[in-house]
N, C-alpha and C positions, 0 to 999 in steps of 0.2 A: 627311375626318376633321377635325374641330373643333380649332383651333390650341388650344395650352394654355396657361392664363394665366401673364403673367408675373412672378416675384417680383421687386422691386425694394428691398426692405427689410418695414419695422414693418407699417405699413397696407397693404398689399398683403395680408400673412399675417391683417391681422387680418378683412378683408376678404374673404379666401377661407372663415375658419372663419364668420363672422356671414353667411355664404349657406348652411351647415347647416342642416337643419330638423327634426333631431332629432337626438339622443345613444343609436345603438344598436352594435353590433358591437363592435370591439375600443375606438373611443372610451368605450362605456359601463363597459365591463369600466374599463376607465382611470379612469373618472368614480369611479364607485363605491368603487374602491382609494382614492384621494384622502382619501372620505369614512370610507373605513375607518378612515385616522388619525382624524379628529375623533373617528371611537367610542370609541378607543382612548382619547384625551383625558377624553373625559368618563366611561370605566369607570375609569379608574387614579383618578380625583377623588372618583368616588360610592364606590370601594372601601374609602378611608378612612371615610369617613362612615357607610357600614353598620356597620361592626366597630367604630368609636371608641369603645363602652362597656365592649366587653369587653376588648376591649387594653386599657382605661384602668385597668380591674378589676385583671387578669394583671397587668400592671407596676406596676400602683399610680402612675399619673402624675399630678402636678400640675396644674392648671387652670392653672399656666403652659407647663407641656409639652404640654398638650393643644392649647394656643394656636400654639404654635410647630411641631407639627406639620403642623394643619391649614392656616398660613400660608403654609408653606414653599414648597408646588410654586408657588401665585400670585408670591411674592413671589418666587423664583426666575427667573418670565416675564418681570417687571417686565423684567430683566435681557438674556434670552434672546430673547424677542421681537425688540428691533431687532436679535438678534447674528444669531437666523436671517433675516431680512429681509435683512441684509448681505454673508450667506452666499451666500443665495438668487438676488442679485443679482452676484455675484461668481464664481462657479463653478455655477450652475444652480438648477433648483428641483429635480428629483429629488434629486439626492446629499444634503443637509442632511432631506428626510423620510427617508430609510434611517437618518442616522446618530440622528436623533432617535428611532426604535426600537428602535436597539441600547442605545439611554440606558434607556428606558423596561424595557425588559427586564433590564436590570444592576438597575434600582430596586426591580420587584417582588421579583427574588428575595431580593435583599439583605433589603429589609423585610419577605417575608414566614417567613424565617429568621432573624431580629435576637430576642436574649435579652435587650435592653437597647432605654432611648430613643435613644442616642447611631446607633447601628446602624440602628432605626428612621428617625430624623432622615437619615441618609448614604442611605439607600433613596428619602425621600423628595427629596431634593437634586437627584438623579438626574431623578426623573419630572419636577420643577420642571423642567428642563433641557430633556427631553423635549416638555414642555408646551409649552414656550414657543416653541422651533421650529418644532416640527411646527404650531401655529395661526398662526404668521403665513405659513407656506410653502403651506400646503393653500389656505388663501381664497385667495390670490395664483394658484396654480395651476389652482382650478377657475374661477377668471373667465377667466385665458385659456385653457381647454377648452370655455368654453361659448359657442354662437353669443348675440350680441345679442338674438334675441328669446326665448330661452327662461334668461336668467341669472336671472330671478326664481328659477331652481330652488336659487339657490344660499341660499337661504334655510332649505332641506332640511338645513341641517346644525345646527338646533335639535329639530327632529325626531328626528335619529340620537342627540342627545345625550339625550334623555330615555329613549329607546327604551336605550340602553347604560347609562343610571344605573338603569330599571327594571330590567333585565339582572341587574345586580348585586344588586340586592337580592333578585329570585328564587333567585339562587345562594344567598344569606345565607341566605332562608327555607330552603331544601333543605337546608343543613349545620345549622343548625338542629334541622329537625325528625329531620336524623339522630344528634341527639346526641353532636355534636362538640365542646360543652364551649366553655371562653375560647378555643380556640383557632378560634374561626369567623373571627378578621376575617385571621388566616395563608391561610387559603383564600380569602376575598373579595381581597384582595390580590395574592395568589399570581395566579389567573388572569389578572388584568392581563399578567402576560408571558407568557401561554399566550398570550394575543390579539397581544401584541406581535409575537413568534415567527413566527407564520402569518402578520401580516400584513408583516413583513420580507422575507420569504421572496416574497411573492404580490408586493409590489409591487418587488422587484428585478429578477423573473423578465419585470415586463411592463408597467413605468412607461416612459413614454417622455417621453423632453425637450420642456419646452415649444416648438414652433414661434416662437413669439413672441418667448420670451430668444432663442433663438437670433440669430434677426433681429436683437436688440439690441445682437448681440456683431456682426454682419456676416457670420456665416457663413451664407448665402444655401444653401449647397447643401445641407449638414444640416439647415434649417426646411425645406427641400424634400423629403427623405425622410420627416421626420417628418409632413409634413402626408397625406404616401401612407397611413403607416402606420399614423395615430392615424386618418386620415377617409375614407381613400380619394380624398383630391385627387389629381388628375394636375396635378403644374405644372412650370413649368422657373424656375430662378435666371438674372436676367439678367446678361449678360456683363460680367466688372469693366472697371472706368474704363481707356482705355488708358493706360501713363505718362506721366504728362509732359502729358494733357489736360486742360484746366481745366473740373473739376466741375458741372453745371449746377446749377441750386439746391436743385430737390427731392434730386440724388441729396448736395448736402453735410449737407441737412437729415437724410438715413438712414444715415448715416456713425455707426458705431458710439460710444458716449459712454462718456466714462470714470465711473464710479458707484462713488463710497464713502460711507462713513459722515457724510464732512466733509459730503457733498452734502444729509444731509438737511434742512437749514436751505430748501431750494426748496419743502418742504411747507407752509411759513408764509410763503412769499409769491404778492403776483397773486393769480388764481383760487382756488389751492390753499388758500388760506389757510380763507374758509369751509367747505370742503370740508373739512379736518382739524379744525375747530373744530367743526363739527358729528358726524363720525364721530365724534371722541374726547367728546365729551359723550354720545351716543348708547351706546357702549362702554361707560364708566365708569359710568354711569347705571345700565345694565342688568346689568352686570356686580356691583355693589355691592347692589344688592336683590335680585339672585339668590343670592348667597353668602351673607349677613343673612339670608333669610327660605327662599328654596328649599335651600338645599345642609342648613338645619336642618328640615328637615322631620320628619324622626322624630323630634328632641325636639319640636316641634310635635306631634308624632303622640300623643307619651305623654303630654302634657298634657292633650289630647282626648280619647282614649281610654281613658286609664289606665295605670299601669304594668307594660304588660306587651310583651316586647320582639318577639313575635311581631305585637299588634294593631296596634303601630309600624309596625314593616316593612310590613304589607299597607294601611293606611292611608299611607304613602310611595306605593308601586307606585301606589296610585289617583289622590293625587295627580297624580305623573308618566305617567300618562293622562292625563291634561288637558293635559299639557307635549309628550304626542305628538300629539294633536290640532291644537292652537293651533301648532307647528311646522312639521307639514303643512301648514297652512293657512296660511302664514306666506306662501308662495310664492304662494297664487291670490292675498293680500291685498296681498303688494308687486307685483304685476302690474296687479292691477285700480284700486289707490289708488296706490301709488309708496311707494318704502323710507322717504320722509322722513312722509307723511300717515298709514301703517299705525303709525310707528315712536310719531307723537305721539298716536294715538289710544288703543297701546298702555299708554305710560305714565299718561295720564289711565285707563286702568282702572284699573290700579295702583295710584295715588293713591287712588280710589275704596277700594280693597279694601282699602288699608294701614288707611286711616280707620275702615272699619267695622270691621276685626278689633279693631284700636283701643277703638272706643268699645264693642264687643259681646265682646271676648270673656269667658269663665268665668260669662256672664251670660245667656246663649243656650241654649237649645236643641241636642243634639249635631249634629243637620243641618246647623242656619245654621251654626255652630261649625265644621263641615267643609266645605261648599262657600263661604266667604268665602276661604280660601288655595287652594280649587282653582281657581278663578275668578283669582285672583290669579297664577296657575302661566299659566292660560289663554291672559289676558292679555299676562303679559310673554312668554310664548314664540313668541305671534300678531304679537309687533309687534315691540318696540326688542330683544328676547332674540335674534333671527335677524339682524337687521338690522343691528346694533353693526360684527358682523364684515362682512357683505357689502356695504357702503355704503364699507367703507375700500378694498375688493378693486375697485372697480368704480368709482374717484375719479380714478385715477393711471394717467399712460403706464406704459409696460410697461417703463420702463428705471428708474420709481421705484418701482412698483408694489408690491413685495416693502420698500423703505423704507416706504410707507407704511402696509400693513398690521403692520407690527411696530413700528411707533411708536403706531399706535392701539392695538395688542392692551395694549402694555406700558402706555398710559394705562389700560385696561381692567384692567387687571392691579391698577393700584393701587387701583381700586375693589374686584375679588375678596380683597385682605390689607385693606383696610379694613371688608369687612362679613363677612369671617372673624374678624376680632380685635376689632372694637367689638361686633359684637349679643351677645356673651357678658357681653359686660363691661356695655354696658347693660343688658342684660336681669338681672343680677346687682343690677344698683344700683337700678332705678326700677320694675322688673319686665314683665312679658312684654307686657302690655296696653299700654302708654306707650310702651314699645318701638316698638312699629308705628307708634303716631301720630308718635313722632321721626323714624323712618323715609320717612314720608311726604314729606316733603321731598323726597327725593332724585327719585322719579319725577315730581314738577312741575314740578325744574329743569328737568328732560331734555322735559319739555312746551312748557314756555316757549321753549326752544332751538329745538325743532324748528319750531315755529312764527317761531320769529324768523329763521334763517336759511333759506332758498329754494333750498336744491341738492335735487335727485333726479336719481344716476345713471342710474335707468331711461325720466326723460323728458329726457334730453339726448344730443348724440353724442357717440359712442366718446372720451375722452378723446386717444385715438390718431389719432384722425381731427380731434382739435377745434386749430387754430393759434392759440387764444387764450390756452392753460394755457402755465404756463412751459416751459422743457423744459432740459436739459442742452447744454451745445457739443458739439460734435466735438474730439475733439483736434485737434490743430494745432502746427504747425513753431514758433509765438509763444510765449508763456509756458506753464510748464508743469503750473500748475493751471488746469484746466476752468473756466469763466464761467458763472456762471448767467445767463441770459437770458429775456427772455418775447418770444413773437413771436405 
């Protein structure tokens, strides 16, 4: 009988999962839950957006309330982002995704029962809350689910987001064509916590703790059940220090680290520092031209086609077809090129595309007219759209890992309230054509970035495994805050 390996801390576990050579059984089912929250993310986001005209109708809202609506759940991440990273870090990665669906679900109902904005607003407060948790807790989670050579999959979660915003807008169409009146965006809304609901429920009954935090905490024999349970490893935890014996090196180096909030100043130095310079450019980048140009697509849509709220919506859905394609594909492209070479190729399409809609639109043809923004959905969902998030999940040991994705999301964040609340306002002032060309910017900075700094998680090792990234102390009998150190 073949002895069974021994767990000794962090790389040990990470090391057992990155000898996986696929994601089936109960780890899929796990995978998949995970990603369930990001659907969920992105149906509660597209829900507003389908129904905005007719809520706006029904309440009679202001183009300042309509602003402040649409801002709130990003501008709320800003917020929640690094509080779930801290959570995450603190008490696990499971328990902060459960609590982040009971938020979500308190928001749709609330919002899609509210007789007033104020009500609205408190519905949407919620899902902000919601939002921002659950995406920095999910990318964190399914990088340490996934073995090292198949994490390009984790790119799959740009995919799910278009697939769940089309979602929603087939629902729109249905209530629609049933003649449901101003109150269609109460239903596009409302389902949001029907998704919530199921998926509370599914991922309580069968989420299991990351192996990896655990190891970060030192409890060696719980990473060792869970690695049975999530993979089917057979391992053993090896036996603690006797008292009183002096540590050898590697085992002080796996000594479990104390990790708060003060700690995250270690993302901006050493190694890290590129590595968060470029996520958070990556993030904000694509995050600010998605929200500016994809999240408005149906007012795109009636521009092009006309004003009519059906031709909208199904010219949406096509659009984001191209946003499930380029998603999919996101995964063979950061495999075959690397997260950082897919991420700049992307945004030069981008550019590209902002330019032409720019200089062509109202002036075209309705074909060129519509495939220059599907092209541009393509694009960014093939490259810097997938990559924002999974380039920050795949930077960081596993005892910062959850700081750093929620510091990147929350830079990301300020790009989703920044091209939530200016393309209205430009596009008011200078109008919709000039609009794109101002826009165009943003996807060149994010080109220039990428090309300027030189990180790719998926051709380097394991941050876990690498002695050159900084890392946290062990506590210690000496002073009572933790040292940052690089070794």
């Amino acid at each position: 009988m073949a002895q069974q390996p021994s767990v000794r801390g962090v790389k040990d576990v990470v090391a057992l999962i990155d000898r996986q050579g696929t994601i089936s059984g109960r780890s899929g089912v796990i995978w998949f839950l995970v990603f369930g929250g990001l659907f969920l993310d992105a149906y509660s986001n597209a829900a507003l957006g389908a129904g905005l005209a007719p809520m706006t109708k029904q309440m009679d809202l202001s183009s300042t309330q309509v602003s402040i609506l649409t801002a709130t759940a990003p501008a709320l991440a800003i917020l929640f982002n690094p509080i779930g990273g801290w959570l995450a870090t603190r008490i696990g990665r499971v328990p902060p995704l459960l609590l982040a669906k009971l938020f979500a679900l308190a928001g749709a109902v609330i919002a899609a029962t509210a007789d007033d904005f104020l009500v609205v607003w408190i519905g949407r407060v919620l899902v902000g809350v919601a939002y921002g948790v659950d995406f920095a807790v999910a990318m964190a989670l399914l990088a340490e689910y996934t073995p090292k050579s198949l994490r390009g999959r984790l790119n799959l979660w740009q995919g799910i987001w278009y697939i769940a915003t089309t979602g929603n807008l087939l629902l729109t169409l249905i209530c629609f064509k049933f003649d449901v009146g101003a109150d269609i965006w109460r239903w596009s809304v409302g389902s949001a916590g029907v998704i919530a609901l199921a998926l509370f429920l599914l991922q309580w009954a069968f989420l299991v703790e990351s192996p990896t935090w655990l190891a970060t905490k030192g409890r060696l024999e719980d990473a060792v059940r869970n690695l049975r349970r999530i993979y089917g490893i057979e391992a053993v935890a090896a036996a603690p220090t006797v008292a009183g014996a002096v540590p050898d090196k590697a085992d002080a180096e796996e000594a479990p680290p104390n990790v708060g909030m003060k700690q995250a100043g270690i993302l901006f130095r050493g190694s890290y520092l590129p590595r968060t310079l470029l996520s958070s450019a990556i993030s904000l980048g694509q995050s600010m031209q998605y929200f500016a140009v994809g999240w408005y697509l149906p007012v795109i849509s009636l521009a092009i086609f006309g004003n009519s709220f059906e031709k909208a919506t199904i010219g949406s859905m096509v659009f984001n077809a191209f946003g499930i394609v380029g998603g999919l594909l996101s995964a063979y492209f950061a495999r075959r090129l690397g997260l950082r070479i897919s991420s700049a190729i992307g945004f030069g399409g981008v550019f590209v595309m902002l330019l032409g809609m720019g200089l062509t639109f109202d002036r075209v043809p309705t074909w060129i007219a519509f495939i220059l923004p599907a092209l541009f959905i393509f694009c960014h969902s093939a490259g810097p759209g997938a990559n924002g998030k999974s380039i920050a999940a795949l930077s960081y040991r596993s005892e910062v890992r959850t700081l750093g994705t929620g510091v990147t999301g929350m830079i990301g964040s300020f790009g989703s309230v920044a091209g939530l609340y200016l393309f209205p306002q430009i596009k008011d002032g200078i109008g919709l054509d000039k609009t794109f060309m101002v826009l165009a910017v943003v996807p060149l900075l994010g080109l220039l970035t990428c090309l300027a700094i030189r990180w790719d998680p998926t051709r380097a090792v394991s941050p876990d495994e690498d002695p050159n990234v900084p890392t946290i102390a062990a506590p210690s009998a000496g002073p009572a805050n933790p040292a940052l150190v690089t070794r």
